[in-house]
C-alpha positions in Angstrom: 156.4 4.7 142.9 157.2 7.7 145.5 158.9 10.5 144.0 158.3 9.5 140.3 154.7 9.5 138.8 153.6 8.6 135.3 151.5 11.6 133.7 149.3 10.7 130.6 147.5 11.8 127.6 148.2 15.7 128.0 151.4 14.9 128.5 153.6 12.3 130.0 155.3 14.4 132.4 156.9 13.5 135.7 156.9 15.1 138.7 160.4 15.2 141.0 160.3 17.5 144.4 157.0 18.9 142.5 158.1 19.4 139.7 157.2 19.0 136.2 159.6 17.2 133.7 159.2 16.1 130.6 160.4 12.3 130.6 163.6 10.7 128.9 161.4 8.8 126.5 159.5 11.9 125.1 161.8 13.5 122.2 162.1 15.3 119.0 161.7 11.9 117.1 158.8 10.9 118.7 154.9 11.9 116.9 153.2 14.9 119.0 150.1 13.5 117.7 150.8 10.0 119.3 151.7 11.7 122.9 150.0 14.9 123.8 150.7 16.8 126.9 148.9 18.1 130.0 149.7 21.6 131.0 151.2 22.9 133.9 149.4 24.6 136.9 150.1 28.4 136.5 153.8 29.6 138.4 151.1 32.9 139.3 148.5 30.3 140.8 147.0 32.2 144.0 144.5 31.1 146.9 141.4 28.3 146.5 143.2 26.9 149.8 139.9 25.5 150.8 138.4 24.4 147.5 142.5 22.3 147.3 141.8 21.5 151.2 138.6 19.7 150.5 140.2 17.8 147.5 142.8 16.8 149.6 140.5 15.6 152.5 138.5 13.8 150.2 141.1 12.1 147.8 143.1 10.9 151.4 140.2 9.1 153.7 141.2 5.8 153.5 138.9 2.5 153.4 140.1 -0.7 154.9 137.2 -2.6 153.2 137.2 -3.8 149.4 138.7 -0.6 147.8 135.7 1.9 146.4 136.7 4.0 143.6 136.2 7.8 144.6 134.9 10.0 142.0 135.0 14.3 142.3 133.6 17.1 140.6 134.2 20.8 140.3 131.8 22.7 138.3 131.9 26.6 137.5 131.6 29.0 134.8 134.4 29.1 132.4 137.5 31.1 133.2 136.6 30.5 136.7 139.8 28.2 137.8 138.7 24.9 137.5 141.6 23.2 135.6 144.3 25.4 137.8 143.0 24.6 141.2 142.9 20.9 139.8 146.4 21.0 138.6 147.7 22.6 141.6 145.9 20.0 143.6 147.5 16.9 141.5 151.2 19.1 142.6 150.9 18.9 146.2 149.6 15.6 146.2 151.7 14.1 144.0 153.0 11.5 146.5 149.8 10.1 146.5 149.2 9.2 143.0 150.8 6.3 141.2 150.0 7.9 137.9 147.8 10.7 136.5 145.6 10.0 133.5 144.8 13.8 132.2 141.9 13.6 129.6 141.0 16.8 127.7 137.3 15.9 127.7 135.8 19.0 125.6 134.5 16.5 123.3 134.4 12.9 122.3 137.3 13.5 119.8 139.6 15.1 122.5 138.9 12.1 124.6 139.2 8.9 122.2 142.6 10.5 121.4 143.7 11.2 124.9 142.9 7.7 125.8 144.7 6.3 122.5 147.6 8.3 123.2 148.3 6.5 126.6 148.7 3.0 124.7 152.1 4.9 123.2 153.3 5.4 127.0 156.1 2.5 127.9 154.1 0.6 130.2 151.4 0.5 128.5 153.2 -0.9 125.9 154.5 -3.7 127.7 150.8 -5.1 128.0 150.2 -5.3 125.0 147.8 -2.6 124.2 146.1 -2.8 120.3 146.5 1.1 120.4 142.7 1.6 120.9 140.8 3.6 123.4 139.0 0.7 125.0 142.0 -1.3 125.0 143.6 1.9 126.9 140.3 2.2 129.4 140.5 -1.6 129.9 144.7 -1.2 131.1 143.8 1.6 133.5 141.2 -0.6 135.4 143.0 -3.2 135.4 146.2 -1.4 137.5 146.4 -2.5 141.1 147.9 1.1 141.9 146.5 3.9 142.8 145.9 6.2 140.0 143.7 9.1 139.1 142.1 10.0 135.6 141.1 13.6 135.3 138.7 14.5 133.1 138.9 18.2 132.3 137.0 20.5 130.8 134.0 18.1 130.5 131.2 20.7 129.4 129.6 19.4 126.4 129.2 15.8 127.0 125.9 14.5 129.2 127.0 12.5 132.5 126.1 9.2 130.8 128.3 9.9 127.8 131.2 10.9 129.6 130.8 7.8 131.9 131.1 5.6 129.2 134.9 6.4 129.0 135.6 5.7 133.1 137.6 2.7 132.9 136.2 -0.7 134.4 136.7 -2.0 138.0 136.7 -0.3 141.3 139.7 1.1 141.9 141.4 4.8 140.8 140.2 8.0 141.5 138.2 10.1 139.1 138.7 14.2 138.7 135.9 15.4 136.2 136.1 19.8 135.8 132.9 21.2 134.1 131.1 23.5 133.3 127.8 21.5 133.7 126.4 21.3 137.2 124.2 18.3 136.7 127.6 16.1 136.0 127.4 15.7 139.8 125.1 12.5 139.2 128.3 11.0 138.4 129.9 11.8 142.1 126.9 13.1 144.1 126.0 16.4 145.8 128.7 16.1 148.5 131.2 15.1 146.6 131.4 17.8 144.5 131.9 21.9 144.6 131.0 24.9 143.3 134.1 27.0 142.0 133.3 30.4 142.3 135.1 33.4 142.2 138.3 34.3 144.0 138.7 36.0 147.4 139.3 39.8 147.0 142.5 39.7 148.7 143.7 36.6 146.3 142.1 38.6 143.4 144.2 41.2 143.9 147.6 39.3 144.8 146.7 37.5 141.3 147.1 40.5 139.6 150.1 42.3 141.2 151.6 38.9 140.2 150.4 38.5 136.5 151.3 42.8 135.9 154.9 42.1 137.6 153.5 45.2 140.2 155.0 46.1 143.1 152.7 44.1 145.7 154.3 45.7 148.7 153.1 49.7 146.9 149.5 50.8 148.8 148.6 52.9 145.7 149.3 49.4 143.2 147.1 47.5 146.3 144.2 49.9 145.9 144.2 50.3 142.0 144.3 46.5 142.1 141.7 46.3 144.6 139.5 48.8 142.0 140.3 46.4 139.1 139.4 42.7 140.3 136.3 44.3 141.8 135.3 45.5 138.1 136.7 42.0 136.8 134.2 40.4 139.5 137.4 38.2 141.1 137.4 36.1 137.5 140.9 34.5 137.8 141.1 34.0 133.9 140.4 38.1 133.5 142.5 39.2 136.1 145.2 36.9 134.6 144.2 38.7 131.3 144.2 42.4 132.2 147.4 41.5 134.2 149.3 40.1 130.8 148.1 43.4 129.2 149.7 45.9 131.9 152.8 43.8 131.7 153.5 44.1 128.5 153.7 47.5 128.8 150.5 48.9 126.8 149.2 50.5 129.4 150.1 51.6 133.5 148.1 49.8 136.7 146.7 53.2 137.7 145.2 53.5 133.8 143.6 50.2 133.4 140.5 50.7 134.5 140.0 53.9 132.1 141.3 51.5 129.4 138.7 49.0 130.5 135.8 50.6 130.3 136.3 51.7 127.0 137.5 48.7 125.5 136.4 46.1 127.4 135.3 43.7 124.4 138.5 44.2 123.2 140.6 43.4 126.5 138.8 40.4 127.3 139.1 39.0 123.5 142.5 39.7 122.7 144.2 36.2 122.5 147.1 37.8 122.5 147.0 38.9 126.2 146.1 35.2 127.9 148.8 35.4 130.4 152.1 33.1 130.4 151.7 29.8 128.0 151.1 26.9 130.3 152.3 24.4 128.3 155.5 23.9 125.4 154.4 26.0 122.4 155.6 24.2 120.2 153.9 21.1 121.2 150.4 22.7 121.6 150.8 24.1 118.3 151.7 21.0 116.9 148.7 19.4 118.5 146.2 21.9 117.8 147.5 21.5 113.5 147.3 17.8 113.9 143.0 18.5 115.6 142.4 20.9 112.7 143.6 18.6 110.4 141.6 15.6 111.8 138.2 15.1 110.0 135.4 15.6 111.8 132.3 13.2 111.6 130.9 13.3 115.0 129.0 16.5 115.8 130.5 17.1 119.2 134.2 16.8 117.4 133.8 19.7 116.6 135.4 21.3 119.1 138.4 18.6 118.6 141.1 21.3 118.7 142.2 22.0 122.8 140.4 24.8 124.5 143.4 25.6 127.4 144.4 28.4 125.4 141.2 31.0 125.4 140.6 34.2 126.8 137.6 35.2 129.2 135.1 36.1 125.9 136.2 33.5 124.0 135.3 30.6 126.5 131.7 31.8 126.9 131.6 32.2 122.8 132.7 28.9 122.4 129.8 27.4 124.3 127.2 29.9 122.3 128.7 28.1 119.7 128.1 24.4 120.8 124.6 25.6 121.5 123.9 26.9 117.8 125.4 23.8 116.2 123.0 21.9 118.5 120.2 24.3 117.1 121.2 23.1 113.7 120.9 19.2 114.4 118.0 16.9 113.1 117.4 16.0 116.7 114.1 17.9 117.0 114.1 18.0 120.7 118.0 19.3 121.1 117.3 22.0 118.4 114.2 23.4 120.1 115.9 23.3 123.5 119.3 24.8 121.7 117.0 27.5 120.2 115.2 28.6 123.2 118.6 28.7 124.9 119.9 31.3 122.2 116.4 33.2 122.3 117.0 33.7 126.2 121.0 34.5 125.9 119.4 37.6 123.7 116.8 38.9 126.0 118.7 38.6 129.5 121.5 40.6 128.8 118.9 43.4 128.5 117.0 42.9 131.8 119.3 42.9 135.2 121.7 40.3 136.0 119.7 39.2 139.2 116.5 38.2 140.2 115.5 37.5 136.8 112.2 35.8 137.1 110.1 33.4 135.8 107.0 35.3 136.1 107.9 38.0 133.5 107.3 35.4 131.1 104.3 34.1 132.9 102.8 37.2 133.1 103.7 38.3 129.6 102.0 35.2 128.0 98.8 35.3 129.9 98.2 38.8 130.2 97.5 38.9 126.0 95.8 36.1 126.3 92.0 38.1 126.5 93.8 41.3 125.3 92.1 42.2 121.4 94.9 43.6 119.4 93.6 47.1 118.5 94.7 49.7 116.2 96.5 52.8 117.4 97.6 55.8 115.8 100.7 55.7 118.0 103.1 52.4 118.5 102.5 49.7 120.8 104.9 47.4 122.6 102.5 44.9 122.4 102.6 45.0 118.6 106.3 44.1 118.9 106.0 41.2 121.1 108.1 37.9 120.5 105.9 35.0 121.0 108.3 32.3 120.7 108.5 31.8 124.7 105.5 32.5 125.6 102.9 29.8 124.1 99.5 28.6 126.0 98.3 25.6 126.3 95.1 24.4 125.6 93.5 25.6 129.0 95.1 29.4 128.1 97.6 29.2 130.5 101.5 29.8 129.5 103.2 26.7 128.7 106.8 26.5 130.5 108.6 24.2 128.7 110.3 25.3 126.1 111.5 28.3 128.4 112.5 25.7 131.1 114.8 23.6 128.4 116.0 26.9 126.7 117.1 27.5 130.9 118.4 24.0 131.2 121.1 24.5 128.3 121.8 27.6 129.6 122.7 26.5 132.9 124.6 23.5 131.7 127.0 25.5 130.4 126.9 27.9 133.6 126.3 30.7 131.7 122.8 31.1 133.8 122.6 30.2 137.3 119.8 28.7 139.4 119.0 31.0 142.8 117.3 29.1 145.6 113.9 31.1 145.2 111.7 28.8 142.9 111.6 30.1 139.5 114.7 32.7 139.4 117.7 32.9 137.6 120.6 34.8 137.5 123.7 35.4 135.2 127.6 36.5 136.9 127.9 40.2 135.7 130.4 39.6 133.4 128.9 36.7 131.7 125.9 39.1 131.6 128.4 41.8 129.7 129.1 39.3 127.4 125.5 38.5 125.9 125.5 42.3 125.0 129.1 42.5 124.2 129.0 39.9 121.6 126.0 40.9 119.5 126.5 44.0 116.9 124.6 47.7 117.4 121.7 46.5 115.3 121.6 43.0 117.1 121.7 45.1 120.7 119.0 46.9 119.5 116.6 44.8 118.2 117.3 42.5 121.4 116.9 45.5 124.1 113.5 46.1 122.4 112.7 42.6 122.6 113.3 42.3 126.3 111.8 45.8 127.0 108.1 44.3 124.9 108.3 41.4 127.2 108.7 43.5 130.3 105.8 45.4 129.1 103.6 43.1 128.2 104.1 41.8 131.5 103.2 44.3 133.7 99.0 44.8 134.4 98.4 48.8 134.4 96.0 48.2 137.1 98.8 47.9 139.8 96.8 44.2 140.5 99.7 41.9 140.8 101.7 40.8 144.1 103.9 43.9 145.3 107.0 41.7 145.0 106.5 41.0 141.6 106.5 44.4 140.8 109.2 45.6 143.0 111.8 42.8 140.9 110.3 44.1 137.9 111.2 47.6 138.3 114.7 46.7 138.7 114.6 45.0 135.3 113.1 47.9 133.6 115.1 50.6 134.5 118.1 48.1 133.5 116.2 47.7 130.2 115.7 51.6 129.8 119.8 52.4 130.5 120.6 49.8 128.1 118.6 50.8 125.2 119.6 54.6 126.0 123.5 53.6 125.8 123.5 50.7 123.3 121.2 52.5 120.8 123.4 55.8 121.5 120.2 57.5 121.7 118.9 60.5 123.9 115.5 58.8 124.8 114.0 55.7 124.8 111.9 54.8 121.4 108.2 55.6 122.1 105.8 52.9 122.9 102.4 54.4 124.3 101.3 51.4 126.3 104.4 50.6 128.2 105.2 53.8 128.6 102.3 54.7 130.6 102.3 51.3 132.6 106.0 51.7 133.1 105.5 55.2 134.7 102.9 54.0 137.1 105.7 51.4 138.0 108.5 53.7 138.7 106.4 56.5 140.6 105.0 52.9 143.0 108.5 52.2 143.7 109.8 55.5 144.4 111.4 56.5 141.1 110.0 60.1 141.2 112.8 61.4 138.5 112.7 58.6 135.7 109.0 58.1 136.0 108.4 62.1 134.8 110.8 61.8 132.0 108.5 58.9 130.2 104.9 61.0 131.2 106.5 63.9 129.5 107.1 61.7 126.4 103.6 60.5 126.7 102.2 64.0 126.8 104.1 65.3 124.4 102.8 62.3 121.8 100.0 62.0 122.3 99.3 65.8 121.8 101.3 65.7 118.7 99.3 62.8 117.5 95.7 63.0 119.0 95.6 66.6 120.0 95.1 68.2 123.3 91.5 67.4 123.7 91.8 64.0 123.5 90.8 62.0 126.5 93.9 60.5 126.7 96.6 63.3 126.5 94.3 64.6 129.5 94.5 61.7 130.9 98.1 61.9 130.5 98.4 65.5 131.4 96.6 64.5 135.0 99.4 61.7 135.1 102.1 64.2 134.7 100.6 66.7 137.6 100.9 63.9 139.5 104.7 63.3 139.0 105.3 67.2 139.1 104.3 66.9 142.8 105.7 63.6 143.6 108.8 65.9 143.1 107.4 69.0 144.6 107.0 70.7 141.8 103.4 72.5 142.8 103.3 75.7 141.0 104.1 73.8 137.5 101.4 71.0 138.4 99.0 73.8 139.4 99.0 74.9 135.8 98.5 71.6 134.7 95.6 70.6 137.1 93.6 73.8 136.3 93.7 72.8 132.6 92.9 69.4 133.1 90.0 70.4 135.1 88.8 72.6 132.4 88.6 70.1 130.1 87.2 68.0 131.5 84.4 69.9 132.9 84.0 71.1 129.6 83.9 67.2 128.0 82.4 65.0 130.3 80.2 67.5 132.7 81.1 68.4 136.8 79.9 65.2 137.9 82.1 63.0 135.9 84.3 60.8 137.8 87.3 62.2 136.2 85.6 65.6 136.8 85.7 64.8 140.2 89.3 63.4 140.7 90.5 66.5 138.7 89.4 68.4 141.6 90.5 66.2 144.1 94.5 66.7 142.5 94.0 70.4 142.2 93.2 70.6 145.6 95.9 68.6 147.1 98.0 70.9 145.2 96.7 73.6 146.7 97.4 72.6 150.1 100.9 71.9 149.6 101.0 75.4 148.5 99.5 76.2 151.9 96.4 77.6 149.8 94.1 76.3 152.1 91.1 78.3 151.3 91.4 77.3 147.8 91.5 73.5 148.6 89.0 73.6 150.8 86.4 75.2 148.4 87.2 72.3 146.2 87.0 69.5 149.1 84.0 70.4 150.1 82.5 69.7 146.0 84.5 66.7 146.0 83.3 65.1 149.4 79.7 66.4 148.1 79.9 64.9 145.0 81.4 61.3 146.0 78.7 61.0 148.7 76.0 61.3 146.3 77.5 58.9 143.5 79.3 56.7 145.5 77.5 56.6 149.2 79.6 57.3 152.5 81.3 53.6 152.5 83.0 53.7 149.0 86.7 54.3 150.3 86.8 57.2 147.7 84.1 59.0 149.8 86.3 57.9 152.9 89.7 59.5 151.4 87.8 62.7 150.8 86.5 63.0 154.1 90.0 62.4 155.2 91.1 65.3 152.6 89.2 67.8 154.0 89.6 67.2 157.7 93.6 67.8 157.2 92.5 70.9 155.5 90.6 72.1 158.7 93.6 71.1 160.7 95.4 73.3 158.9 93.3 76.5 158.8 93.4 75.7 162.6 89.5 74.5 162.6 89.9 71.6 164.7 86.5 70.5 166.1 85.5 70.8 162.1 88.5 68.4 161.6 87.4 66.3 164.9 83.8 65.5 163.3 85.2 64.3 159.9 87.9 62.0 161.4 85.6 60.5 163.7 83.3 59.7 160.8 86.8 58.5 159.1 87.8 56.1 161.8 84.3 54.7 161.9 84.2 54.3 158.6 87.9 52.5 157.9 87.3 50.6 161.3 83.8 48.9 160.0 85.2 48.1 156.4 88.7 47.5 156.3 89.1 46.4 160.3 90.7 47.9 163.1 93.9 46.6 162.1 94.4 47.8 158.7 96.9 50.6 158.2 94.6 53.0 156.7 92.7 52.6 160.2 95.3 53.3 162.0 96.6 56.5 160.1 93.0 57.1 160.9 93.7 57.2 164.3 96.8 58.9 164.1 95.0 61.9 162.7 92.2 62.0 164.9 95.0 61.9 167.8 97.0 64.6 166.5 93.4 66.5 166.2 92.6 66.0 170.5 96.0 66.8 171.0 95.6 69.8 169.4 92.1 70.2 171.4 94.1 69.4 174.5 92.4 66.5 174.8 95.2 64.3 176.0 93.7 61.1 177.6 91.4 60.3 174.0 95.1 61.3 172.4 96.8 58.8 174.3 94.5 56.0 173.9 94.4 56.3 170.0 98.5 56.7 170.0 98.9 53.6 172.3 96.9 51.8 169.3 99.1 53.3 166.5 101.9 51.6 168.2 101.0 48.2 168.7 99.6 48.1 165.4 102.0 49.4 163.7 104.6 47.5 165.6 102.8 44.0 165.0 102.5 45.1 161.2 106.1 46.9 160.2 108.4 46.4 163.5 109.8 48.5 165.5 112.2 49.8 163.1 109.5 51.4 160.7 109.7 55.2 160.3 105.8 54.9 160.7 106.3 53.1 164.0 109.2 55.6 165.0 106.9 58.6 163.9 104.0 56.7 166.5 106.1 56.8 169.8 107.5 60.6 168.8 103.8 61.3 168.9 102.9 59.6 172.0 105.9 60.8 173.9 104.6 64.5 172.9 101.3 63.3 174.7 103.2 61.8 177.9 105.2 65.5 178.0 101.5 67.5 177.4 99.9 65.3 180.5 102.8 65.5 182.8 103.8 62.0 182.4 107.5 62.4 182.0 109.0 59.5 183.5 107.0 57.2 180.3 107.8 59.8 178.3 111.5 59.6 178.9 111.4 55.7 179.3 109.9 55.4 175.6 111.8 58.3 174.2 115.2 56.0 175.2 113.8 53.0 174.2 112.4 54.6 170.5 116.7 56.7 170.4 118.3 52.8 171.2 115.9 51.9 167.9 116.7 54.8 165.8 120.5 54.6 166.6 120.3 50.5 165.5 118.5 51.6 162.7 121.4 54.6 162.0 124.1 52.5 162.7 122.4 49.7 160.1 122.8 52.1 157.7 125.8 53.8 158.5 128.2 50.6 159.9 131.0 52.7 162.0 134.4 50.5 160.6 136.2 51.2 163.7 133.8 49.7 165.9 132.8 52.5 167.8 130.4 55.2 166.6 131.0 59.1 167.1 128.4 60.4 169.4 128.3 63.3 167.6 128.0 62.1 164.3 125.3 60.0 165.4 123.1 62.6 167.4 123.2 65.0 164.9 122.3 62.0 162.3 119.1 61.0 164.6 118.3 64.2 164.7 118.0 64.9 160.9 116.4 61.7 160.6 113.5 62.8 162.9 112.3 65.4 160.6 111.9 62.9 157.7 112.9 59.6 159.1 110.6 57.9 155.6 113.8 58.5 153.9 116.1 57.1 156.7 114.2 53.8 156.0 114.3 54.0 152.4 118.2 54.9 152.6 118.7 51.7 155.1 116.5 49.5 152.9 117.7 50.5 149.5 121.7 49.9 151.2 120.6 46.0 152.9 119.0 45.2 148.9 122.5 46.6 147.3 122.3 49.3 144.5 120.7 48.4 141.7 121.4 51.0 139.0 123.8 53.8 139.0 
């Protein structure tokens, strides 16, 4: 049948020189109902060249053995492209097929009456055909030809339901698009793909196309450019926002304004879908004759054709699906449908990445031995959900209801699986939705739910694994902006347990600025509510010294420190621990403020003290020793300094090992101490150390390495050594400028010399925040 090609269920269209007709025996006369139609692929359809190539390579290899039906899936988000790269594939390959069997699969409903529907076509007709669907299934196995069914939009329906309807035998091809990734049981791993977003540059010819732009105009190319980036290269929303600019409601150059103060509204206006893909009047006659069909099945519900739904409304219509499952008397389906719901309302308030399994973990077993307590000021912990986060009976958090809330989820690819064990992930804009769709008093009780659970799951003792913390710390500050713009509030509501943890967390991770807004909070409540001489608003006081010169603010944490120390000299005695560490701050403050004398008074206490309580090997006793010998460095006493940092070394070298990096900051100092002494040969020998060790722990690109060879190249220069010292000071440039150029990628190729000298040189006066800059760039921003 070359050139001519039956097309069934959604419509019985032929296709001449590729393209669509409808055929002779489809008039006015005859019943939409009996005949639907398929749509057409989109006249705007752009790129997925290699996702069609694949289709095509597959769907072509030919078997001279006993003919082996092949079977295909693509699998995506919703409004991803699945149907259009399908229907454009069925166009250029329309020599190939004999017929086309397109099944709208959203439901059992749209299925049965797809596959009823073909026993109205002529030929089937001619066999004989009772007007069933099995009767219809049974016909399409038994043609010789070579057909393919497609089964689109298959999201609801498990693989064993939907494989009910292939037809029998061995020949054909089946086409299944869905939503659900585990329907590749029905076609296997390699035979099916992943639709993902669009490339950039088909984004952005997509929507010059949809807004009738001018695609050869730079300025339209880079306000495009701007927009699909925003729109995350979703071909249904860049199809959207380019209906809305054509029809003339607002300019290319003013969409993006537009968009990001009405973005619910521009991605759920029906009335901005782009170009109809199919007659009008038929798919409004179909969808009437669905809405007027009764509905017994539970899956029917969703009878009515889905082709015709903007970005929003796809991802609502699977909440949907989920909360009519939640409502079934399957006990199983409804626990699994409500955990699914229960996590679509906390994720949208942590970040769209990384989100991981351990928050819950954590959150579940850290209340475990915790004894709810009274408080005069509130608590996260007193507003944690406990639906997810049940033990078992050995007291360890049970998974499962979490894992099959997850498993709904990501059968409906609203929630993606990353290849780290236990993390998810959501696409940005799927991730907009979840907040999007819930009211202001919905977004608020959900951000607080989500920001309890983070709370709960962080230990303020700094005990668990780095990386945990360092994922967690995205999530928070996520959490925090969300609750600050969705509550339209100034300032976070108070909680006086995560508030304190969470400030710990930020100041870790380098948050200087955000972790001294919520200490300030914390002092100011806890003064307001349990006075100043409480414990713990000087506690908290200490706490926000500390973040006053994490941002080099000395002179206001000077104030602070002094009163502290009063206080608690005056509650708990000089010899107090807290006593003790109030005077360790205050002195560090002082020597930032150059005020050595000062500190060193107040060393020499501290070191006193700590040796007495704590003996010479308790690393607090260590730290002050430390303390006070950079203290006699800097009043230029350096055989005072030379004594301590010997004791120092010793003392790191017996009880944490040589390798350790507090060991070998030990022998940085002391190095920097002979140098001083001009004592170049112990100098060198400690520096050569530093090195190694710090290049077998951190690498050569560490600013702490970096800082290492400066150091020992200084000692080459002092001894006379200059041909190693000008060896390594190449070598450490070559590493600086890889490091520079990491950070700063030259597009041309080539990188200024200039530009690059002067960068290396700024970056050796603080190259700590060269690495933090380069590190922070290779992880992505997190939060603006």
């Amino acid at each position: 049948m070359s050139g001519t090609h039956v097309f069934s269920d959604a419509h019985s269209f032929n296709i001449s020189d590729g393209v669509f007709k409808a055929p002779e025996y489809w008039s006015v006369a005859t019943p939409v109902a009996a005949i639907p139609f398929m749509p057409n692929s989109s006249t705007r359809f752009t790129g997925r060249t290699e996702a069609i190539a694949k289709l095509k390579r597959y769907f072509s290899k030919t078997n001279d053995s006993v003919p082996k039906r092949k079977h295909f899936l693509l699998y995506g988000m919703g409004g991803i492209g699945k149907t259009q790269i399908c229907l454009k594939f069925i166009e250029e390959m329309s020599d190939h097929f004999s017929s086309v069997f397109w099944i709208d699969a959203s439901s059992v409903g749209t299925i049965t009456q797809g596959l009823k529907s073909i026993c109205n076509l002529p030929a089937a007709q001619c066999s004989g055909l009772d007007g069933s669907s099995e009767s219809a299934l049974h016909w399409i196995g038994s043609l010789e030809e070579n057909y393919v069914m497609v089964f689109d939009n298959a999201d609801i329906l498990s693989p064993a339901e939907l494989e009910a309807y292939f037809p029998p035998g061995r020949g054909g091809n089946i086409l299944i698009t869905s939503r659900n990734p585990t329907m590749m049981v029905l076609t296997s791993p390699e035979n099916s793909l992943e639709v993902t977003e669009m490339e950039e540059d088909d984004a952005i010819e997509l929507l010059l196309k949809a807004s009738h732009s001018d695609p050869f105009s730079m300025e339209f190319q880079a306000e495009a450019s701007k927009i699909v980036k925003e729109l995350c290269c979703i071909p249904l929303a860049i199809d959207q926002a380019g209906a809305y600019i054509a029809s003339g409601a607002t300019d290319i150059r003013q969409y993006l304004a537009l968009f990001f103060e009405h973005k619910k509204k521009l991605l759920s206006q029906s009335k901005f879908t782009g170009a109809s893909k199919y007659n009008s009047n038929a798919y409004e006659a179909w969808e009437l004759s669905q809405q007027k069909a009764e509905i017994d099945d539970f899956d029917e519900f969703t009878g009515a054709s889905k082709y015709k739904r903007t970005v929003y409304e796809t991802w609502e219509l699977a909440y949907k699906v989920i909360q009519q499952r939640a409502e079934i008397d399957d006990f199983d389906k409804a626990q699994a449908a409500n955990s699914a719901m229960l996590l679509l309302e906390l994720f949208p308030f942590f970040y769209h990445e990384d989100i991981t399994e351990k928050i819950f973990f954590y959150a579940a077993t850290t209340q475990k031995d915790r004894e709810i307590t009274s408080s005069e000021l509130p608590l996260a912990s007193s507003i944690l959900d406990h639906r997810l986060l049940g033990l078992d009976k050995a007291g360890t958090w049970d998974s499962f209801l979490f894992r099959e809330g997850l498993r709904v989820l990501m059968s409906f690819s609203l929630v993606k699986q990353d290849p780290s064990d236990g993390m998810y992930s959501m696409h940005p804009l799927v991730h907009a939705w979840g907040r999007d769709r819930l009211t202001l008093e919905e977004k608020q009780r959900c951000s607080l739910m989500a920001y309890a659970i983070l709370s709960c799951s962080l230990e303020p003792d700094g005990s668990q694994p780095s990386s945990f913390r360092r994922i967690l710390v995205t999530h928070v500050r996520a959490n925090m902006q969300y609750i600050r713009r969705e509550g339209h509030q100034t300032s976070l509501p108070y909680f006086n347990d995560a508030h304190e943890k969470f400030w710990e967390l930020l100041r870790e991770q380098g948050y200087a600025s955000e972790a001294e807004i919520l200490i300030f909070q914390v002092v100011y409540a806890r003064n307001r509510s349990l006075g100043a001489k409480h414990p713990d608003t000087i506690r908290a006081m200490a706490n926000l010294a500390k973040s006053y010169q994490d941002l080099r603010k000395y002179k206001e944490a000077e104030k602070l420190e002094i009163l502290v120390l009063d206080a608690r000299n005056s509650i708990f005695g000089a010899e107090h621990p807290d006593t003790i560490n109030a005077m360790a701050d205050l002195a560090e403050t002082y020597r930032a403020l150059s005020q050595f004398a000062e500190a060193e008074k107040l060393e020499i206490q501290v070191l006193d003290a700590r040796n007495r309580i704590l003996g010479s090997e308790h690393p607090d006793t260590i730290n002050a020793t430390a303390k006070l010998a950079e203290t006699y460095k800097a009043l230029n006493q350096f055989a005072e300094a030379e004594k301590l940092q010997i004791q120092v070394l010793d003392a790191r070298s017996r009880v944490l090992g040589g390798k350790h990096p507090d060991t070998i900051d030990a022998m940085e100092n002391l190095a920097e101490t002979y140098r001083a002494l001009n004592q170049y040969a112990g100098a060198e020998e400690l520096e050569i150390q530093v090195v190694d060790g710090r290049n077998g722990i951190f690498g050569a690109e560490h600013p702490d390495t970096i800082k290492g060879v400066e150091n020992l190249v200084a000692t080459y220069k002092a001894m006379g050594k200059y041909k190693k010292a000008e060896e390594l000071r190449i070598k450490m440039l070559d590493t600086k400028s890889q490091v520079l150029m990491e950070a700063h990628p030259d597009p041309m190729g080539t990188a200024n010399n200039d530009t690059t000298a002067k960068a290396l040189q700024d970056d050796t006066n603080d190259p700590q925040n060269k690495y933090k800059t380069i590190q922070a760039q290779k992880r992505g921003t997190v939060i603006g």
